[in-house]
N, C-alpha and C positions, 0 to 999 in steps of 0.2 A: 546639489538639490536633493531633500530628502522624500523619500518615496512614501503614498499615503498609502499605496495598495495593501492590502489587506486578503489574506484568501485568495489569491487569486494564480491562476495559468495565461498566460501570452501568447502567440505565435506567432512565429516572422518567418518569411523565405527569401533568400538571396536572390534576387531578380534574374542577374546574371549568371550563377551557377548551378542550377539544380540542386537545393540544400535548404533545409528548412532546421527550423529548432523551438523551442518553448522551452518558457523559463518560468518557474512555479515560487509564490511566496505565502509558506502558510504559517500564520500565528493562532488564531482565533481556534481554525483546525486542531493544529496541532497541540495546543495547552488541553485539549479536550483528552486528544489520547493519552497525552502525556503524563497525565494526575487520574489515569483510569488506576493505576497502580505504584507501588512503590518502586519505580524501577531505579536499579543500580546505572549508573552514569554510562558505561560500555554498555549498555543494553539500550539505555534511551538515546543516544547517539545514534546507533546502527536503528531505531527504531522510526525515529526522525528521518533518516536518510532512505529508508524503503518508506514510508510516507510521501517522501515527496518525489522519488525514484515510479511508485503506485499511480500518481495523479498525472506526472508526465505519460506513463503507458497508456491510463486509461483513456487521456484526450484522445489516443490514435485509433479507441476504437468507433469504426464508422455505423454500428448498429446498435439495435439494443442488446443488449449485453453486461459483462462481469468480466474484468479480469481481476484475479490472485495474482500476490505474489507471498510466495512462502521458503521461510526458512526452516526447516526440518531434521531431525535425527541427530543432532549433534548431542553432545554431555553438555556441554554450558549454554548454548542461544537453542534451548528443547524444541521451539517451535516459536515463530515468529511469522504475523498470519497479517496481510493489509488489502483490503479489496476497494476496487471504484467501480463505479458502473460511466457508462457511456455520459450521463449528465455530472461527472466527477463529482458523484457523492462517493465519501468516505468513509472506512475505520480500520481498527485494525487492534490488533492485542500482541503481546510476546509472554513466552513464558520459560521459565530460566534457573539455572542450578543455582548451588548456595556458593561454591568459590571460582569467581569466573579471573580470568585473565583481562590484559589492556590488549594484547592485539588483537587486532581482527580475524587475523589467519589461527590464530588460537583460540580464540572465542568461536568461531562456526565450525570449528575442525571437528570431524565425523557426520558433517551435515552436508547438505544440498538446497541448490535455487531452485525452485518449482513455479514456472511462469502456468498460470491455466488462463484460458480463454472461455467462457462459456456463451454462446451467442442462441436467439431465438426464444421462442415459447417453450420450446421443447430441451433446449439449455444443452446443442450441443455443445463437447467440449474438445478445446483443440490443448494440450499441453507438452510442457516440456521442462526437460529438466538436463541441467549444467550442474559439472561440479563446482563447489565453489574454492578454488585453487589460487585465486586471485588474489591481491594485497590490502584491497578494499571493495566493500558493495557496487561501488562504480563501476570498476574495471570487471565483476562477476558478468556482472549485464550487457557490459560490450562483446564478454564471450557470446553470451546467452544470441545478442544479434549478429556475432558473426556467424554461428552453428545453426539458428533454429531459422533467420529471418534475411542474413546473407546479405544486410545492409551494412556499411563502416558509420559507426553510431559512437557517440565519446557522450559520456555523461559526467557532471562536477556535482555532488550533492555535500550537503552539511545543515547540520544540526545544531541549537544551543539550547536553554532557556528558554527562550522567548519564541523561536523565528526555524523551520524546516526550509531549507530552500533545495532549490535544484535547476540543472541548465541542461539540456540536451540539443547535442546539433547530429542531422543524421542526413546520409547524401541518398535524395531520389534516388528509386528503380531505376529510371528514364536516362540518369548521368551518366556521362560518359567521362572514363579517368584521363589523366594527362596534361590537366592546366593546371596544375600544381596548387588550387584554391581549397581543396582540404585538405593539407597538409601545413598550408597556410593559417586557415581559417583555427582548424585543432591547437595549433603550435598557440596562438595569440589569447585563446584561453586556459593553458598548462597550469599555471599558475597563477589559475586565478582564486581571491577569497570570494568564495562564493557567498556567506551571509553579508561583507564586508558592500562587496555589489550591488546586495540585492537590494538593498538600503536606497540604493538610486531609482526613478521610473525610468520605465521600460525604454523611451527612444533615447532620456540619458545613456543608459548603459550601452544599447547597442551604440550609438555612437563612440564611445569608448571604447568599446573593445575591437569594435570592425567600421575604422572612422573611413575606409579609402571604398567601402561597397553599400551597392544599390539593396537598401532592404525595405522590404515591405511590413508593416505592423499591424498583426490584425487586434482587432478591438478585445480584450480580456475576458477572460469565463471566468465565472465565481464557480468555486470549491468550496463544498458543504460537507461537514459530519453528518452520517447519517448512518442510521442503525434501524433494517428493518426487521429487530428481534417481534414479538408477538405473546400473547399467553396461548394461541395456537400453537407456536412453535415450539414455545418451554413443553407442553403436554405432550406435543410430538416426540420430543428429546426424553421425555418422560416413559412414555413407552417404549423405550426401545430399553430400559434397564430389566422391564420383564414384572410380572405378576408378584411374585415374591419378594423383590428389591423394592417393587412399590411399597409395599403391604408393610415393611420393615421400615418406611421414612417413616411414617405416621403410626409406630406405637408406642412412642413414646412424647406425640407431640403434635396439639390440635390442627397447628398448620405448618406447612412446610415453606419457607421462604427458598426462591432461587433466583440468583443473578444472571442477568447476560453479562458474559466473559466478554463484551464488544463493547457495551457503554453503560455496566454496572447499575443497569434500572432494577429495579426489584420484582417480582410477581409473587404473592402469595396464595399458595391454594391450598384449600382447607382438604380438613381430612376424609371428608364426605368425596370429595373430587377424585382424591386419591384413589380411594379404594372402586370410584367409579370405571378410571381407568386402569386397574390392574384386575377389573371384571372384565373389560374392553379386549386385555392382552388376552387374560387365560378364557375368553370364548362365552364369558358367563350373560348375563342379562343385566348388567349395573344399568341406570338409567343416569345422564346426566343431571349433574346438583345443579341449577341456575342459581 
């Protein structure tokens, strides 16, 4: 049976064992990030799979909120940045050196995982950061939950063309160990293909993978791209280069174009704007251009 879902996260709990999981299929999503840029095939891989690694996190959180996830510091994956909010809206960007490596442990090396949390009006933030030591993104993240969240969590992500997927099974606080059902439950998806799967709907697949247990399925959430860049925001990013840095974009050129680095919208402000706000930094009287 072929699967029509589109965009979308799932969740099921095992009846019987304390253990829940969600399973993410994003195409529509992810062709958006994916043609933000020209990415080299190791980078759109690993970029695809914190995509869909991002939308799994983000359904667990229970408020309004932001989680990051970010790759950082390395020489080859420089920074690779994916955020969802609490209603799994999306995006995310990577950015990347000019001679990269195929593996993974060599493509992030010198880098780190930086999960943040930011909940509230006031946007506290809770974060953490793993090295990434691991053989793949997957296995980075089950550090990340043994060290920062002290749950045994297994994640299967992958990426193509077309299709970012991902499965996460993670055992309740509440569980208690010694019925041997995760060890069970892990082992039966080791080797799984994950895009090959995902291909199925959702109680197809559970049934295949865990035909002998009681699961419950909840009804599917849509996952959405979404970019709350702003020309508020651009002018904001704007003033913080400073009075002089402004005053240098616009003299040689009536308007200044700039892109969000999130979903490659354009904003153009003209040169009146400019020099409004580099009066704005350095204290003067500029008046807003309307």
């Amino acid at each position: 049976m072929t699967d029509k879902q589109v965009d979308v996260l799932s969740r099921f709990v095992f009846e019987q064992e304390d253990i829940r999981g969600s399973m993410v299929r994003l195409d529509n999503v992810w062709q958006q990030l994916r043609t933000a840029d020209d990415y080299p095939a190791q980078v759109q891989s690993l970029l695809g799979e914190a995509l869909a690694a991002t939308a799994l996190l983000g359904r667990n959180l229970k408020f309004d909120g932001r989680l990051t996830l970010q790759v950082q510091g390395g020489e080859h994956v420089r920074l690779l940045v994916l955020q969802s909010d609490n209603d799994l809206r999306v995006r995310g960007l990577a950015r990347f050196g000019d001679s990269l490596p195929q593996a993974f442990t060599e493509l992030v090396d010198g880098g780190a995982l930086c999960i943040t949390v930011e909940s509230g009006q006031n946007r506290e933030r809770y974060q953490s950061i793993v090295p990434l030591s691991e053989v793949d993104l997957a296995h980075c993240l089950e550090l990340y939950y043994r060290q920062s969240v002290q749950l045994p969590t297994v994640f299967m992500l992958a990426a193509d063309d077309s299709r970012a997927a991902g499965l996460m099974l993670q055992a309740m606080p509440e569980r208690k160990p010694g019925s041997g059902a995760w060890q069970r439950l892990t082992e039966s998806i080791s080797s799984l293909d994950v895009l090959r799967m995902s291909r199925l709907d959702d109680r197809t697949l559970l049934t295949a993978l865990f035909p002998q247990d009681d699961i419950r399925l909840f009804a599917a959430d849509p996952v959405a791209f979404h970019c709350d860049c702003s020309i508020e925001r651009i002018e904001n990013m704007l003033r913080m280069l400073g009075a002089h840095e402004l005053s240098d974009l616009v003299s040689e050129q009536p308007v200044v174009e700039v892109r969000c680095e999130f979903c490659n919208q354009p904003y153009e402000i003209s040169a009146d704007r400019i020099f409004a706000l580099a009066a704005e930094v350095s204290g003067g009287q500029g008046k807003f251009v309307h």
